[in-house]
C-alpha angles and dihedrals in degrees: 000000000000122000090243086056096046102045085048082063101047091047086044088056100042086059090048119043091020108026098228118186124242096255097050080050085061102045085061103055099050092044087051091043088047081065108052101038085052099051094024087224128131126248086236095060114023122129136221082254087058094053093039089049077053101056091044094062094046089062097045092056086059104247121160121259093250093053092051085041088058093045101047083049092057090057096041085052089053098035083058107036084054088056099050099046086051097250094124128011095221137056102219088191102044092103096033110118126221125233118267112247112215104226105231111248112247105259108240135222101212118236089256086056102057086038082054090046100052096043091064098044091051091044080055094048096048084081092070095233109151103226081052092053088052094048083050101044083045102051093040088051089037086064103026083064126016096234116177098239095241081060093056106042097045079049108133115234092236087066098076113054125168090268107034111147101172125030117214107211128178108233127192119311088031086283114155127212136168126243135197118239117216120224095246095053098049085050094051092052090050092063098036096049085045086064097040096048083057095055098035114096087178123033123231123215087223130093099215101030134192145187092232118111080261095064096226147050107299122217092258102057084047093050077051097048090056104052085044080055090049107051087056089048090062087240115126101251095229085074091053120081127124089249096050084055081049083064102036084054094056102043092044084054095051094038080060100054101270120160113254101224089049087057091046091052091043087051093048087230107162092210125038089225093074093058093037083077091077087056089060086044084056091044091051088049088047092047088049095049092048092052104042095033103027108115095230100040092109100049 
């Protein structure tokens, strides 16, 4: 069979049996076109060497891992898609191993930066004006507990009492978990909730409400409140995002002696390798601080 008659198959097959959308079929085509083009073989008789050549060239032309990764998973899909519909009696690609894609470390705030941030939220809030309060209540809850933001702003009011110790949130996949509340931040929502009970003229079942068809603050004005915070804070504000203080929450915990799987249930994470990336965040700090403070670093 000719190439042209085989990859119409496979993209015939994709549509039917995986529904895939018009522009993935295209991205197929040109990244299975790409390889053959590349190694002028056919799909009928191409060998694992073929595919490996392939994969050679692709890195010395310099592409990314994740390109050469998409690539290599186009032509396993074919490869196998031609052996179990009988069109070849092999899978060339069945032992070819993927690159390995290096996960992007979580960028930090250091400990000094959140301190910096919630003292000035707290100096704004001093003045007693209620959007101030809120900044406030929303950064100190943001680092007690490691909320995702999408967690903090949908929060029902009845979550958070005078004397809540432990916050029960719903995670993703309607899982629920239970949080510990810090002093400072229940403090912090009872002042801000006490200013904002003498201006309400309807109360909202949500913690953080808003006027907005939602009914209460969405991810993004809180993503704005917090560079705004930033930038009087004297920290670049591209430093500055709820998630980046998720993060700050878990690796300060851990840089303190937490327990990591106390850290992966407070974080609502499914699988403890998710939150095992903040241990090798840790691991590249340590390695810094060895290499530019050590004594000996300059003999």
């Amino acid at each position: 069979m000719r190439n042209s008659d085989i990859l119409e198959q496979f993209l015939e097959m994709l549509v039917a049996e995986k529904g895939r959308a018009h522009n993935s079929l295209l991205a197929y085509s040109r990244d299975l076109n790409h390889f053959i083009v590349l190694t002028a073989v056919s799909f009928a008789t191409a060998q694992a060497e073929d595919i490996r050549v392939y994969l050679d060239l692709l890195h010395k032309d310099g592409l990314k891992a994740s390109t050469i990764a998409r690539r290599l998973s186009a032509i396993r899909q074919l490869f196998l898609f031609l052996y179990r519909d009988g069109l070849r009696a092999d899978n060339p690609a069945a032992n070819i191993e993927s690159p390995r894609i290096a996960q992007p470390l979580p960028k930090l705030l250091s400990e000094q930066d959140v301190d910096q941030l919630l003292d000035t939220a707290e100096q704004m809030a001093s003045g007693g004006k209620l959007e101030y309060l809120r900044l406030h209540a929303l950064v100190e809850t943001l680092y007690a507990t490691g909320f995702r933001v999408s967690e903090l702003v949908t929060l029902p009011r009845r979550a958070v009492g005078a004397d809540t110790a432990m916050i029960v949130v719903q995670g993703k996949g309607g899982r629920e978990r239970m949080v510990p509340l810090g002093d400072k931040a229940r403090v912090s929502i009872r002042l801000y909730l006490n200013a904002l009970r003498a201006v309400e003229k309807q109360p909202s079942s949500y913690l953080f409400p808003s006027r907005g068809k939602e009914g209460h603050l969405t991810r993004r004005r809180v993503g704005q409140l917090m560079k705004d915070l930033a930038v009087q804070a004297g920290i670049m504000p591209s430093a500055v995002s709820p998630h980046k203080l998720r993060h700050a929450f878990a690796t300060h915990l851990l840089a303190h002696g937490a327990d990591l799987r106390a850290v992966q249930q407070m974080l609502g994470h499914a699988d403890i390798s998710t939150t095992q990336v903040y241990t090798h965040v840790l691991e590249e700090r340590l390695k810094t601080l060895v290499l530019t403070k050590h004594p000996l670093k300059d003999l």
